[in-house]
N, C-alpha and C positions, 0 to 999 in steps of 0.2 A: 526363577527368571529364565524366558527363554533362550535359545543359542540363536547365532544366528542360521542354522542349521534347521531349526523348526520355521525358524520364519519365513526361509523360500519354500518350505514347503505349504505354510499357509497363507502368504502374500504371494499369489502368481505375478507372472513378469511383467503383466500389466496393470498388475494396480499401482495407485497411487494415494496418499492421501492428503488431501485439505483440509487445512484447520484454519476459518477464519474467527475475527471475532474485534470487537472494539480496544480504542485504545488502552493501555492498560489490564487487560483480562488474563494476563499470564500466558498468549498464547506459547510467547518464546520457549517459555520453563515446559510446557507441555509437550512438546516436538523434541526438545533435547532429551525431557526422558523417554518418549517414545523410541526417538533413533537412537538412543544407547540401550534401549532393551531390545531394540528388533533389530539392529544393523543399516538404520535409514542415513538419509542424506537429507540436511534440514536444505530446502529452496524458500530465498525469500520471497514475497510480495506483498511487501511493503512498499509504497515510492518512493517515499524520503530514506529507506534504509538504503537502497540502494547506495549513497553518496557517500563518498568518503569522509566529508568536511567536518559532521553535525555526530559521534557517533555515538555521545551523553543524551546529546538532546531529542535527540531521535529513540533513544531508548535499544539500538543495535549492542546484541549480544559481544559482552567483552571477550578479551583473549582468551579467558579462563572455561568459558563456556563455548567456545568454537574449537577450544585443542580436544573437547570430551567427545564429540563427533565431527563430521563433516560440515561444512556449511559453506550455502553456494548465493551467489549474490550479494553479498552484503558488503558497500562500502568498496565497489571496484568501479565507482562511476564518481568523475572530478566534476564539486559542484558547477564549473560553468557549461555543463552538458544539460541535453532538456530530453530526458527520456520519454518514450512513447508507452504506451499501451503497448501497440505493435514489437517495438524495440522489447521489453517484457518481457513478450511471449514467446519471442525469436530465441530471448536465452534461457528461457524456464523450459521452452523444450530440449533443448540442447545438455541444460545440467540434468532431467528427469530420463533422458537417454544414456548420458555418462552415466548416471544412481545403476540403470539397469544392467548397462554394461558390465558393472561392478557389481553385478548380484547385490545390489544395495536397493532398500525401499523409499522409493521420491516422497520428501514429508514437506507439502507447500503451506504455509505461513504466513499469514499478516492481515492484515484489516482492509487494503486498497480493494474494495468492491468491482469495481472495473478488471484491473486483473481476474478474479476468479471466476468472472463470467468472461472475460475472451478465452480465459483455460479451459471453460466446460461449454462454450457452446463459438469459440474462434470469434472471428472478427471482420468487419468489413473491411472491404481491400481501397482504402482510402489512401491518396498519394499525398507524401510529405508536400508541407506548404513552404517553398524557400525561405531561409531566413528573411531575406530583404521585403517582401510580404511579410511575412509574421511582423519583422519590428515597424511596417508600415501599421499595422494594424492596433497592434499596443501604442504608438501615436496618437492613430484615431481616438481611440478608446479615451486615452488623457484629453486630448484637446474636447471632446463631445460628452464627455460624463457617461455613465452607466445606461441609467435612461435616452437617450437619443442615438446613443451607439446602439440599445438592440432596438431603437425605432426604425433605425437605418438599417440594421439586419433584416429585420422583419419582413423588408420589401423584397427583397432575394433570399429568406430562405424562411418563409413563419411560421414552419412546423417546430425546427429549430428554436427559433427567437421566442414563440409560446410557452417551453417551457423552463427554459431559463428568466432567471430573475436579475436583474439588474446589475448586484454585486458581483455576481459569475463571472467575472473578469476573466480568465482562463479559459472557460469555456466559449462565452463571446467571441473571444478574438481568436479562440480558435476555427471557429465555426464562420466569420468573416473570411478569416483565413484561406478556409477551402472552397467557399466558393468566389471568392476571386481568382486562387490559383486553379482551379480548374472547370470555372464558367457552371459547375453544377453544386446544387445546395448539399451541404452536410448530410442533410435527412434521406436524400434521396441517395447516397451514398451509403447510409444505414441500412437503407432498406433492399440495397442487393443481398446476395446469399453469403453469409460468413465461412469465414476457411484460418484454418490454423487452429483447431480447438486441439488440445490434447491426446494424446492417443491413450487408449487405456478404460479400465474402470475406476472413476473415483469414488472414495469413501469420504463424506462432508462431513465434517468437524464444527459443530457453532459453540463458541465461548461466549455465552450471555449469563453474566453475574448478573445479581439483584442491583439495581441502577446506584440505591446507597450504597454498597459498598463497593462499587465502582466509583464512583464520585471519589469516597474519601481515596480509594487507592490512586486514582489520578493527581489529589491533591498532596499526598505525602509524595508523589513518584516525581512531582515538579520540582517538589523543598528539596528533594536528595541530587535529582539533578543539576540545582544552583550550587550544593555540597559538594556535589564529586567537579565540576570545574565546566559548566555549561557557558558559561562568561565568557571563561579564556577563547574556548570555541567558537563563538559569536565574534570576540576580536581579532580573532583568526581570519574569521571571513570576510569583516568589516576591510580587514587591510588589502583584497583581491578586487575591491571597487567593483565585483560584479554587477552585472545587469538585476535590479533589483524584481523584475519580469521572472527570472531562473527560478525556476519550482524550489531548490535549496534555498532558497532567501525568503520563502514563504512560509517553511518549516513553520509551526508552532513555538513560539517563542522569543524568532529570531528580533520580530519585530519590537517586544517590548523589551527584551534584553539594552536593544541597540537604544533604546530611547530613553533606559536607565544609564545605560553608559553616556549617554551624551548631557545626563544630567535632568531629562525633562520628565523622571516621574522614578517613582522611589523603589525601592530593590520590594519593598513589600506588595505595592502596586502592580510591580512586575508581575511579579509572582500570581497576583491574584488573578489578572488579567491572562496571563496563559492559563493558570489553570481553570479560568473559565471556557476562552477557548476551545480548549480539550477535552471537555467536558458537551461544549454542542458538538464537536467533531466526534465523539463518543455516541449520543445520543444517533447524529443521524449515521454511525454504521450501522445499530442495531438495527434499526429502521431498513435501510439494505438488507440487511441478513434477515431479516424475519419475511421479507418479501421477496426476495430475490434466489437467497442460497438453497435454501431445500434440502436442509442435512439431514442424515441419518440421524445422527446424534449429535446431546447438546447437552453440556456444560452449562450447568448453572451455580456450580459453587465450584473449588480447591476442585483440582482432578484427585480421583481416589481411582482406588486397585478396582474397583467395582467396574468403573465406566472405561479404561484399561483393558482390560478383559473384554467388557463390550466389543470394543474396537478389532481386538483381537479375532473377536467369531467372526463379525462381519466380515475382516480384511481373510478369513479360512474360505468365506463360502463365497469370495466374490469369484473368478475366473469366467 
């Protein structure tokens, strides 16, 4: 095993590594032993890990597994906040500068697609849309349905509106959002020059299991989560009456939890029904990752000392 003594000698001060991958994929378990064999600092991104409220149901690493190294991000954001993209990257650079300040290697983690493309290639400099906008806009959204709200988009902004699909809820109103609050389309906002990418050489990490036994680990990681107290957590948040709009109330699960608890569909039901879910939410990050990420390397089964090592050379001959 190496010290961490070899490791600043084979990870210069500006690398970094990224490991993303779908839900489920063990990326967690891969970064912590990464950063206890090399002296890294796990950064999250994931978007739901970020929140404090959800930390079963989100699958965020327990106390046991953040005392064994560092870990940054996780669970320091109260669900009635609505975290950005931007917001993200403003702390992923900041924890990925702390790592180095601390002669420590930045090891970034999770499946949120978005994140690891504003980390490796920044972002457009798009201005926050006020609350009182935003929640005009999720009004809209209810009172006009899915379809007539991106009809309605489409005339101010149908680059935008083209390709999103109906259900995008999130993305709609956001994309309403900006150009009401600043008279110019989303798209055209995209298409200025991006800033805030990461500084450094990254090493991409892709965790694509065979889809079977991704599936069944999705479905056993659901049952253990209604085990270890996913419920209590959901009634936890249930009693905060937040804005059911707040990206934590969208989490995977919350929804059928709450609708077991109120009596309208069965604890098995539940279950099935998220772990369906999580299972299309799985399907399309690989879809991202296969077309988007551009890893060096990739995981496709249990990490082993093999592909360890890989990592190892690459992260020797990056500078």
């Amino acid at each position: 095993m190496a010290d961490h003594s070899e490791i600043a000698r084979a990870a210069p001060a500006g690398a970094v590594l990224m490991i993303c991958g779908p839900t489920a994929a063990g990326k967690s378990g891969l970064a912590l032993a990464l950063a206890e064999r090399w002296g890294g600092v796990v950064i999250n991104a994931d978007s739901m890990q970020l929140y404090s409220d959800l930390r079963i149901l989100t699958a965020r690493p327990d106390e046991a597994e953040m005392a064994r190294a560092p870990h940054r991000l996780y669970g320091m954001l109260d669900g009635a906040e609505r975290a950005s993209v931007a917001t993200w990257l403003a702390m992923a650079a900041d924890a990925v500068t702390a790592a180095r300040q601390d002669g420590a290697l930045p090891i970034i983690v999770g499946g949120t697609g978005l994140y690891f493309h504003a980390a490796i290639h920044g972002i457009a400099p798009i201005p926050d849309v006020p609350p009182e906008i935003h929640a005009e806009c999720v009004q809209q959204l209810a009172a006009l349905g899915g379809q007539t709200f991106r009809s309605v988009l489409a005339g101010l902004d149908p680059v935008t509106a083209g390709r999103l699909h109906d259900g995008d809820s999130q993305r709609l109103v956001r994309a309403m959002g900006v150009v009401r609050a600043t008279g110019r389309p989303l798209s055209a906002w995209q298409a200025d020059p991006h800033q805030g990418a990461l500084d450094g050489k990254a090493v991409r990490i892709a965790m694509m299991p065979p889809r079977d036994d991704l599936y069944a680990a999705i479905d056993r990681r659901f049952e253990a989560m209604m085990a270890q107290g996913a419920e209590a957590e959901v009634a936890a948040l249930e009693l905060r009456d937040l804005d059911p709009s707040l990206p934590v109330m969208k989490a995977i699960g919350v929804r059928e939890i709450i609708a077991m608890r109120a009596g309208n569909m069965t604890r098995e039901r539940a279950i099935e029904m998220a772990s369906r879910d999580s299972r299309r939410y799985a399907k399309r990050q690989m879809t991202w990752i296969r077309n988007n990420f551009n890893s060096q390397i990739k995981f496709e089964t249990q990490q082993t000392e093999r592909k360890i090592q890989e990592i190892f050379a690459i992260l020797s001959k990056t500078g």
